[in-house]
N, C-alpha and C positions, 0 to 999 in steps of 0.2 A: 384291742387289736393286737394279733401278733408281729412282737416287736420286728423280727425279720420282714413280714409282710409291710409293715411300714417303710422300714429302708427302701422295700422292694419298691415301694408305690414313689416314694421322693426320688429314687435315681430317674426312675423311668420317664416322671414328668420333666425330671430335666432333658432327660435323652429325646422327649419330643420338644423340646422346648417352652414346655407349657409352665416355668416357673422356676425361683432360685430357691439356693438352700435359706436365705434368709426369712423368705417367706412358705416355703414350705413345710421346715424343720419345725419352727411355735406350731403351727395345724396340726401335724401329727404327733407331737409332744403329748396335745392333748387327749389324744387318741388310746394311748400304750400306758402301762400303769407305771408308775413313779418306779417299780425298783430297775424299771426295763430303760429308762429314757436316756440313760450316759449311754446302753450298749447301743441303742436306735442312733444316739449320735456318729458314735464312733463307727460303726458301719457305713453310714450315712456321707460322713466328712471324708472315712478313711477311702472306701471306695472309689470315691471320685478324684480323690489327692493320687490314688494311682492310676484311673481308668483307665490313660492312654495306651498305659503298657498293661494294663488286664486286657485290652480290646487286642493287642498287637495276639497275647494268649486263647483267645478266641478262637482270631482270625484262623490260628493254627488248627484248633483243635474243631471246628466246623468245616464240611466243603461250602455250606452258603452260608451267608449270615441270614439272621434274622429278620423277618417283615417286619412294616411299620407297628403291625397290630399286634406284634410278638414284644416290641421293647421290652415288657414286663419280664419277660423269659431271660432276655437277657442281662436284665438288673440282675435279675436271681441268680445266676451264675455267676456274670463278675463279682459279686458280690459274697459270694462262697469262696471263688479262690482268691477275693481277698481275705479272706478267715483262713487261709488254707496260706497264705505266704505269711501275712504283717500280722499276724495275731498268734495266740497261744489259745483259741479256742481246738478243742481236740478235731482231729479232722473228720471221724464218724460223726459229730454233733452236726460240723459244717456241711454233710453231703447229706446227709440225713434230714435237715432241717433243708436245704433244696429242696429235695425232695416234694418236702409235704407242702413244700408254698407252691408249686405248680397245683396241684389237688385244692387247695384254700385258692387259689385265681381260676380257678376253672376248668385246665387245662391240663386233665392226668394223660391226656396224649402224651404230653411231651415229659412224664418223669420217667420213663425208660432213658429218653434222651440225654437228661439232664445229669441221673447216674452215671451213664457211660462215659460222658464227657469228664465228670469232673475225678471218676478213678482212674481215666485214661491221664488225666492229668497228673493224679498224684504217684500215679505208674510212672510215665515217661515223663517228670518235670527236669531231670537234671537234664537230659538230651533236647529235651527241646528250650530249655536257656541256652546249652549253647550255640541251640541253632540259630534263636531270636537276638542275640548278646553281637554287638556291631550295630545294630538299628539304633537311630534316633532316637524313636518313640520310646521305642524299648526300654534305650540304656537311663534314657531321661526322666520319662512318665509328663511327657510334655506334649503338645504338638508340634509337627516337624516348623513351621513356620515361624512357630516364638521361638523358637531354640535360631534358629537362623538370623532374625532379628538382634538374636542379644549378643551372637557370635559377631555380626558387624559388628556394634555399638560397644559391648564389652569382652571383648576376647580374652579379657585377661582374669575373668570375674564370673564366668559362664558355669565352670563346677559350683562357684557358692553360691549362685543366686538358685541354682538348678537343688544344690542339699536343705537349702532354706527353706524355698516353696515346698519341699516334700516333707519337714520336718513341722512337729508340733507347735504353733504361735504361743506364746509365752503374754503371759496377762500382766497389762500395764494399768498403771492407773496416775492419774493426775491427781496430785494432792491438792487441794483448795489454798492457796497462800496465806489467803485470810484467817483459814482453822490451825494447819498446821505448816511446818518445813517438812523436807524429805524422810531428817533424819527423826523427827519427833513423830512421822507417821510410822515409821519401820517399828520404834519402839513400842507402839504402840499396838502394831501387828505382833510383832512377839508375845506381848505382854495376854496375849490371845492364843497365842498356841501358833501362829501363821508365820511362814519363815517367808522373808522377801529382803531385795536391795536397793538401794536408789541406783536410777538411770545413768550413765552413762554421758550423752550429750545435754540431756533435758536438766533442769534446774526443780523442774516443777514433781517428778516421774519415781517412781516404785515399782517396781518389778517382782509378782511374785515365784515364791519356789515353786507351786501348784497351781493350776486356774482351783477358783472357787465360787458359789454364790453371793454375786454384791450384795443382798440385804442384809448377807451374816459376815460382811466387812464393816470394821471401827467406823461411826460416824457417814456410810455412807446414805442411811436414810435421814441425816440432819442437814447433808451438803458435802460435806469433809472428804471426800473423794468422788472420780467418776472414769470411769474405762475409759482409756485413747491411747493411741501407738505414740511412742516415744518420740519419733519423727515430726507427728501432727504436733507434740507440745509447743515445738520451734515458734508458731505462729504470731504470739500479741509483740513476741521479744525482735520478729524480724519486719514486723511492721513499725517500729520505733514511736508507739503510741505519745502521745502526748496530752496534759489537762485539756477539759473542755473542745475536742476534736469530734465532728462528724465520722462515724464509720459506718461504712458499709459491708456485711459481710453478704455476696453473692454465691446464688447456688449454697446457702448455709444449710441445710437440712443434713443425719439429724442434730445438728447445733452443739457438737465438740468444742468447734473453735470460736463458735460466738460465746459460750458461755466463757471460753478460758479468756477471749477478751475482756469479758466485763470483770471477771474475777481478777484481772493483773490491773484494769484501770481503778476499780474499788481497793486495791491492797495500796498501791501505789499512790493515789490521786485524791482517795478518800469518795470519789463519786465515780461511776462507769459513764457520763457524757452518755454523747447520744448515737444512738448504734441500731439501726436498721437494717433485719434480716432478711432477704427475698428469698423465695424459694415456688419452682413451679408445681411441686405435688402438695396439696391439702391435709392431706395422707402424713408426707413426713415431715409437713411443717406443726404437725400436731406433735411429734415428738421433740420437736424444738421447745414448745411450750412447755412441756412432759420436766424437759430439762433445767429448763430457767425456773419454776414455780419449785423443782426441788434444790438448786441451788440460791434459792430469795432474791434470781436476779429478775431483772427488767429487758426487753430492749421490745422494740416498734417490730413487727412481724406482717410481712406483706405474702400474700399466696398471689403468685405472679410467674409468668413466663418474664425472666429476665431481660431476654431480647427486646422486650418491648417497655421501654426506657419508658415511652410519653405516657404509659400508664399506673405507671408506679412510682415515678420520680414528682419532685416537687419544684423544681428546676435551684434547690438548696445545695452545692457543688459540697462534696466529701471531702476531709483530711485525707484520710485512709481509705483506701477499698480490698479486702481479698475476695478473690477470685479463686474459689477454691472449683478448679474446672471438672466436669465429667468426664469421665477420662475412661482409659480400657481396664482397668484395678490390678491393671500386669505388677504391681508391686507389694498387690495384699494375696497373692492368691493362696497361699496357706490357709488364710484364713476364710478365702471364697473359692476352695477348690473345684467350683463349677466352674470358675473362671475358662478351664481348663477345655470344657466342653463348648461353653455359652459362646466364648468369644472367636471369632472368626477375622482371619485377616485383611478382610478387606473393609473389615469394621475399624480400622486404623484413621485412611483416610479420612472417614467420614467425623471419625472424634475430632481430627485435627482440625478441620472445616469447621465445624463447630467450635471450640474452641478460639478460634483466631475470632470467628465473628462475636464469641461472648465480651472480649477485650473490648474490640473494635467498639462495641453498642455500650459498654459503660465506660471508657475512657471519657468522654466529655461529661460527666456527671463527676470529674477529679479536678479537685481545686488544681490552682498552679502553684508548683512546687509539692504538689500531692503526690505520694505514695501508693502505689497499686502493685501487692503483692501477690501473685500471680503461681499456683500450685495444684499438684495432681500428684494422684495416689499409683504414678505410671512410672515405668522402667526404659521406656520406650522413649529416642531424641526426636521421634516424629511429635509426640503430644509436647516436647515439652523445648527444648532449644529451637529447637524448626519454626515455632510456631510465635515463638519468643521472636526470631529473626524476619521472622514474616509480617506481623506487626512495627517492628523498628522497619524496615522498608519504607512502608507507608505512612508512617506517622511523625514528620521531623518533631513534635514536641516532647516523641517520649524517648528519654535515656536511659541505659542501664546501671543500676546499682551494684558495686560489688559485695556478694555477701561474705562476708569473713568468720570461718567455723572452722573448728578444729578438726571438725566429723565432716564424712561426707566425700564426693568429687568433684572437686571444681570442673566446670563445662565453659563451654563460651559463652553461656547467658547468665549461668547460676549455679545451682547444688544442688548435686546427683546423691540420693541416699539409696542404696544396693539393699536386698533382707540380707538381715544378719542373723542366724541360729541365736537365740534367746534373747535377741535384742530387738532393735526396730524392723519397722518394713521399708519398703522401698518407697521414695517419696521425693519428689524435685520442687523447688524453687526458685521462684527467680523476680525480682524484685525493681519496679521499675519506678521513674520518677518524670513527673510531669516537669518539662522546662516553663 
């Protein structure tokens, strides 16, 4: 398949909704031939990390937009003058290769259109930035409603989270405790030719100079390393694990932080105790396993709607529980630049509501004096303080923990992690304790 023709097809389905980049991008992978598949990405990821403001470019250079049955039409062009701004592909390849994907979709109607549009563009681009240059959408490549949400909540923090999201994610890895330390993995990345540094807040974390292919990483097909954001490492170290302790990890799929549990209680404890994972897709609880059989860990795997306590629980009360909640991913969107399109604001509430009832349904399933630490991959104090404070309302047995970190911003319930350009994503915590 032609590689552009494939970008064309993955923006489009996002643009109808019919699917993410997670799941779309492996399908068409397979589709386009190995030397084409970084540029299928990078089209793919970069596209969508600017849409908002290729769409505001659109708006301009169209008097109507496009029908529902056209989306395709318009992947193809934003998708040009994304090769036409953030890239160094020449701009005859970019208008030229429009071209011929309208003709390859069917639709040579519209390559008169599609030319005109995009020399009118590289005609009048400087005039009309600064006609667009003032707009939200524009200046940000966000939508007008996130940017407004981060402006209440982080006023002071809204350029970096705003250069973060649009900048490159940078490749983390958690070093296995048990194979090596940080700095015996860096060496050991060198010793290969691979330049990287240890993390920052994380104890566990490497950072490379390049992304690369994990199977042609030291040790990662024996166990000795596994991809996670520097932020997610926080997790076994803010649960205050202990010997022979029940955990539960909720909502675990695909099994980051359970594996790094059992990996810090075996380094630590000499045994991983007993650790039951729930998860309600089948789907990604299979990559849980995926994960544990390549790290030779263990733990009990339930495929379950979590909500529904009396069919997965054993009425056996937990040490620990995380609650790694569903959240809106407002803190990874670099690295799920659909986020940008997918997510709509009134899908806020509806996360919070959820969320507060996930608490709610496994709180009694936590010994007394248990720990239930409580996290989302969100930027937002609606998913994450609010719902923290909505729960304490209702519930006199449970109290808050303070978490004590040198990274991060203290909140009233816990720790706000903001993206930071080559470091972590955005990630909250907040940690509470059964009286």
């Amino acid at each position: 398949m032609n590689t552009r023709i494939a970008a064309a097809h993955i923006i489009t389905s996002i643009l109808q909704n019919s699917g993410s980049l997670s799941t779309l991008v492996p399908f068409y992978t397979k589709k386009v031939p190995e030397s084409d598949r970084a540029l299928m990405q990078q089209l793919s990821y970069g596209t969508l990390r600017y849409y908002p403001k290729l769409l505001c470019y659109l708006d301009f250079l169209l008097t109507k937009p496009f029908k529902g049955k056209d989306k395709d039409l318009e992947a193809v062009i934003v998708c040009a003058i994304y090769q036409l701004t953030e890239t160094r592909i020449p701009s005859h390849a970019a208008v030229n290769e429009a071209v011929n994907a309208c003709k390859i979709l069917k639709k040579s109607w519209a390559t008169s259109l599609v030319n005109a549009v995009l020399r009118r563009f590289m005609r009048e681009r400087a005039q009309i930035d600064e006609d667009l240059n003032g707009k939200v959408v524009f200046d940000t490549a966000h939508p007008e409603w996130l940017i407004n949400h981060w402006k209440k909540a982080w006023p002071e923090h809204i350029r970096s989270i705003v250069a973060s999201n649009n900048s490159q994610p940078p490749m983390t890895l958690r070093v296995n405790i048990n194979h090596y330390n940080q700095a015996e993995y860096v060496e050991l990345l060198k010793q290969a030719g691979i330049g990287a540094s240890i993390t920052h807040i994380s104890s566990d974390g490497v950072i490379l100079e390049k992304p690369s292919e994990v199977t042609v990483l030291p040790g990662f097909l024996t166990g000795a390393i596994s991809v996670q954001d520097e932020a997610a490492q926080l997790t076994p170290y803010l649960l205050n694990l202990m010997p022979n302790q029940r955990v539960l990890d909720a909502c675990c799929a695909p099994g980051g932080k359970t594996c790094h549990i059992l990996e810090f209680l075996k380094k630590k404890y000499k045994k991983s105790g007993g650790v039951v994972a729930v998860d309600i897709s089948k789907k990604r609880l299979a990559r849980v396993k995926e994960n544990l059989e390549r790290l030779h860990l263990k733990a009990k795997l339930i495929d379950c709607d979590v909500l529904k306590v009396n069919k997965w629980w054993n009425e056996e009360p937990f040490d620990r529980i995380l609650l790694d909640a569903p959240c809106s991913a407002t803190g990874v969107i670099r690295r799920h630049p659909d986020v940008k399109i997918l997510r709509k604001s009134t899908d806020i509430k509806k996360l919070a509501m959820l969320q507060l009832e996930l608490i709610k349904a496994i709180w009694p399933t936590l010994k007394k004096n248990g720990i239930l630490l409580y996290s989302t991959c969100s930027t937002l104090p609606q998913e994450n303080d609010m719902v923290i404070l909505s729960f304490l309302d209702v519930t006199p047995s449970a109290t808050l923990e303070k978490i004590d970190l040198h990274a991060g911003l203290e909140t009233s319930t816990g720790r706000q992690f903001l993206p930071k350009i080559g470091e972590h994503d955005g990630f909250f915590y907040a940690r509470l304790r059964k009286l």
